[in-house]
C-alpha positions as CSV (number, residue, x, y, z in Angstrom):
1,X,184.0,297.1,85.6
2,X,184.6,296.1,82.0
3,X,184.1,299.3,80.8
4,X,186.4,300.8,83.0
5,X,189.2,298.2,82.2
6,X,188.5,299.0,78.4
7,X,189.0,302.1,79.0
8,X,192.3,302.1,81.1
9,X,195.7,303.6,79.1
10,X,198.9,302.3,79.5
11,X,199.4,305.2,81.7
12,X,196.9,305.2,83.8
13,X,197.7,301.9,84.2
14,X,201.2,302.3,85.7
15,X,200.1,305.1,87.2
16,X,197.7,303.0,89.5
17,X,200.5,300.3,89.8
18,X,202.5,302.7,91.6
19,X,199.9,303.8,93.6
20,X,199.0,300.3,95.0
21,X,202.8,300.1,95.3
22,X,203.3,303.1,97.9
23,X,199.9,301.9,99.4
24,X,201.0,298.5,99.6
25,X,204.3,299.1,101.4
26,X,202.4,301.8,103.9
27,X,199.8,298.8,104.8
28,X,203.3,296.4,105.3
29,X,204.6,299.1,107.9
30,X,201.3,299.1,109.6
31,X,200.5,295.6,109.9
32,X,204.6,295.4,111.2
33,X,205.2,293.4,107.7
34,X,207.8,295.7,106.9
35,X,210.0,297.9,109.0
36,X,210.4,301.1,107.5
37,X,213.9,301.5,108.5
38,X,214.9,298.5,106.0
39,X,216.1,299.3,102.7
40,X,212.3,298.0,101.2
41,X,210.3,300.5,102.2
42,X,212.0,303.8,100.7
43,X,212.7,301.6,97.4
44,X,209.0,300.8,97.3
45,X,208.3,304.1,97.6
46,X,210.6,305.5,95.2
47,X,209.6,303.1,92.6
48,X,205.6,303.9,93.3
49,X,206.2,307.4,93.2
50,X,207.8,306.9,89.9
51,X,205.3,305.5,88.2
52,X,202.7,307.9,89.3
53,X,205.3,310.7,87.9
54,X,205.2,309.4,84.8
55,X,201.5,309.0,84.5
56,X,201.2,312.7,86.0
57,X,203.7,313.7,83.0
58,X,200.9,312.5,80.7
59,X,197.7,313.7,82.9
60,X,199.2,316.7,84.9
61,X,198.0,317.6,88.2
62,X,199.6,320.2,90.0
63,X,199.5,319.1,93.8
64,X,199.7,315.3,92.7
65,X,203.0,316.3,91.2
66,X,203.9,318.1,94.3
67,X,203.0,315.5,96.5
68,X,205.5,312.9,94.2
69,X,208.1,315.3,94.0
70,X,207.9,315.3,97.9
71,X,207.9,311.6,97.9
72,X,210.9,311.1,95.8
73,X,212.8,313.4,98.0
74,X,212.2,311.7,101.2
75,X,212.5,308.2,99.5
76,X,215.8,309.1,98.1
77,X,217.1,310.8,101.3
78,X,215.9,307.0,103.4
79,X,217.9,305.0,101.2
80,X,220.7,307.5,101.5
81,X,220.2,307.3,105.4
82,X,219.6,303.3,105.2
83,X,223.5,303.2,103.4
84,X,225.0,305.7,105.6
85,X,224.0,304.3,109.0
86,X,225.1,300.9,107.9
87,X,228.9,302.0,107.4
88,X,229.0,303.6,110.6
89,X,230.7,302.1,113.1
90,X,228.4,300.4,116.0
């Protein structure tokens, strides 16, 4: 284990941070900790897949991109939804 801390970059390390991030807020959803209509869970999201982003900037991979990319897009568009269903009228 100490080797493998040693050896950890500054990317990989926020790269892992935002994995546990979007891992994190899929186990909330599951365990009903977190609805994933609230605001929380495409923010967590976003942010996760951000970090992974950048760390995939640094050590590409194709379909991890992809996958992110995907991820952003759906993130963006449930806090677009999130705003957008709270101004309409009930």
């Amino acid at each position: 284990m100490e080797a493998f801390l040693t050896s950890l970059t500054f990317v990989d390390a926020i790269g892992s941070i935002g994995a546990l991030i979007v891992v994190a807020a899929y186990f909330a959803t599951q365990m009903r900790m977190m609805n994933s209509e609230d605001l929380t869970f495409p923010v967590l999201n976003l942010l996760g897949s951000i970090l992974i982003v950048y760390s995939l900037l640094h050590n590409f991979n194709l379909a991890s991109m992809l996958i992110e990319g995907f991820w952003i897009i759906i993130s963006v568009i449930g806090i677009i939804q999130h705003f957008r269903l709270r101004r309409a009228p009930e």
